[in-house]
N, C-alpha and C positions, 0 to 999 in steps of 0.2 A: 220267019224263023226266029230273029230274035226276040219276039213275043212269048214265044214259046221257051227262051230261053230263060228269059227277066222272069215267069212264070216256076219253071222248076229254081232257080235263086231265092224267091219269094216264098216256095213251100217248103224248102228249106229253114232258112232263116223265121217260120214261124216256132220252131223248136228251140230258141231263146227266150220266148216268153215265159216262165215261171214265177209261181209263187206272189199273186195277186200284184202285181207292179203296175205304177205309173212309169207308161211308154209316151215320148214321141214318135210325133210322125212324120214326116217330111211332103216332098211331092213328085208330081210325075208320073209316067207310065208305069215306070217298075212300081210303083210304090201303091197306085191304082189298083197294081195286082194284089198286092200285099194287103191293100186292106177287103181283098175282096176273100182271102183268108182267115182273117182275123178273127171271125165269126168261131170258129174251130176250138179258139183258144180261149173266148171269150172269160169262162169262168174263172182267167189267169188275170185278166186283165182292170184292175181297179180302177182307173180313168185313164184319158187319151189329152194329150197337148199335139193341137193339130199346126203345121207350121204355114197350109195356106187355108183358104175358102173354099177350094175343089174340093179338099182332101177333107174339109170339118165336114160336108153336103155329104159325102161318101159314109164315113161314120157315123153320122146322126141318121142314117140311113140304117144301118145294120143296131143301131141306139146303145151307141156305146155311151159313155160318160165321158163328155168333152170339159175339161179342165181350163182356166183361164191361167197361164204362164204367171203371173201376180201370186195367185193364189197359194205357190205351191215352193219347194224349197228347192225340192230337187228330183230328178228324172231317172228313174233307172237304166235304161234303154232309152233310146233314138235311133229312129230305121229311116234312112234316105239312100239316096241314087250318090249317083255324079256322074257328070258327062265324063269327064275322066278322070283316072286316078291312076297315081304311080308306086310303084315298088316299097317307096317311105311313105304311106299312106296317105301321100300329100293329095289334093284335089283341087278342080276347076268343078263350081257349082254354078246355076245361076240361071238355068235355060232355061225355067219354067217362072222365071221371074220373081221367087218368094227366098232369097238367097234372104236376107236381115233376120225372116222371120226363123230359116234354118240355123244360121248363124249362129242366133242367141238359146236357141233351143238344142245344139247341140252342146253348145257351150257351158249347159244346163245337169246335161248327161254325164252320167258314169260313165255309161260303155255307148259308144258312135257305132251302130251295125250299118257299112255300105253295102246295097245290094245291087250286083251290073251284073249286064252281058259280057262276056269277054270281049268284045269291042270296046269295051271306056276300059278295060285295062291295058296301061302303057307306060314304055320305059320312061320317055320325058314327056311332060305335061306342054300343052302347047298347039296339039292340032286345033284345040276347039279355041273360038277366043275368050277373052275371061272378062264376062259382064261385070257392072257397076250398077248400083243403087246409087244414084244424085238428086240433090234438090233441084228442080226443074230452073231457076235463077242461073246458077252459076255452071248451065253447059258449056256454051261458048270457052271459058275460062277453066275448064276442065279439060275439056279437045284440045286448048294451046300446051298446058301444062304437060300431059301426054303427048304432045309430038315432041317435044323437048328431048327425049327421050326415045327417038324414033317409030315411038307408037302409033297409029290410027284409030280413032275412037268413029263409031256409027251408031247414031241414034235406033235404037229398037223401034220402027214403026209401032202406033197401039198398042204401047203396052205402056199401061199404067200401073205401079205397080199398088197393092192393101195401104199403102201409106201414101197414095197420092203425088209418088215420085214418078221417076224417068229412069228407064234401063239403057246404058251407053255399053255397045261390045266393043272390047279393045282387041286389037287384032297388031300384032306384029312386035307382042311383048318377049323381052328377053327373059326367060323363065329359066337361064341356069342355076340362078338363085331365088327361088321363087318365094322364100320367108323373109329376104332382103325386099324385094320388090312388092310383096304384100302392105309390109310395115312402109314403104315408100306409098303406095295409090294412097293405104290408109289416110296418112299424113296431110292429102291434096286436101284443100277447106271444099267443102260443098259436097262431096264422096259422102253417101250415108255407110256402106258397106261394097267391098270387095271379093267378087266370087272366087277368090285364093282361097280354099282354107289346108294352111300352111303353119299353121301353129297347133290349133285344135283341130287334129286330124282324125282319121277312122282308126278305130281298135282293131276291130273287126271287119272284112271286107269277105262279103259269099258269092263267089262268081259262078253264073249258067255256062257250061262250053258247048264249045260245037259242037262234040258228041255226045251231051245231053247228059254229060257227068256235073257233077259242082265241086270245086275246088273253093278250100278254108284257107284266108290266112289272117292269122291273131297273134298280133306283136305283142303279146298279156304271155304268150307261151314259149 
């Protein structure tokens, strides 16, 4: 079912595309969908800045015009998931392991478009736990720094992430302040990036419902 729902989110949200733009792309299931759309709009679409490898293999696939992030100044759009997201647009990213690459490409963006299942929307952030990018050196001395703090960190089994890093899940974070606690993991030395994004949040978020409707909400309105 929820495939079916990340699908109607996704054929929605292709009706932002206008007027030949450079879009990001993120990654993931939902987004899997979304580029298998994309084709539709193509003739809108002036290059692509893809945020992982799955998702460039997907595009260059359909021969879109993939962009090198260097190259360019700025992004009109950016379309990614998140495992969850709350009512202040805030978000837990990271489950697909390319969280840095999202990060900076959304950061990059005018407009953040989030595409979920009504499943990742939620009042507090918090059921899923909230991954890390670290240099592989200074795990040990991360795990301590987070228990400090009553946290538990778990190495991600095989996954290495595009930059030859390590993904640590933190699990038993206190996220009543979750822009407080961003800017604190940030801070840790060894943390390449934190899948909090609690500063540079979603604009736009297009949620699939159960009843196979889609609900908009755009803090721009």
């Amino acid at each position: 079912m929820f495939n079916k729902l990340k699908n109607i989110a996704a054929k929605f949200a292709i009706k932002y595309i206008q007027n030949n733009n450079i879009i990001g792309i993120g990654s993931g299931t939902t987004i899997s969908h979304f580029i298998d759309l994309l084709p539709t709009v193509k003739h809108n679409i002036k290059g692509v800045v893809s945020a992982s490898e799955n998702s460039t293999k997907k595009l260059k696939k359909y021969n879109f015009n993939i962009l090198n992030i260097n190259e360019i100044k700025k992004i009109s759009m950016y379309f990614d998931s998140a495992d969850e997201i709350n009512y202040k647009m805030q978000m837990i990213k990271g489950g697909g392991a390319a969280l840095t690459n999202e990060k900076i490409i959304s950061n990059l963006s005018e407009t953040f478009v989030c595409i979920i299942d009504e499943s990742k929307y939620v009042k507090y952030l918090g059921i899923h736990p909230v991954p890390i990018e670290i240099i592989p050196l200074a795990k040990n001395f991360i795990i301590q720094k987070l228990s400090y703090i009553g946290a538990t960190a778990k190495l991600r089994i095989n996954t290495i992430t595009e930059h030859g890093n390590l993904i640590l899940d933190i699990y038993n974070l206190d996220l009543d302040n979750p822009i407080k606690m961003e800017k604190y993991i940030n801070n840790i030395p060894g943390i390449v990036t934190v899948g909090l994004f609690t500063q540079k949040c979603a604009d736009i978020v297009i949620i699939g419902n159960k009843n196979y409707t889609v609900s908009v909400i755009d803090k721009k309105k």
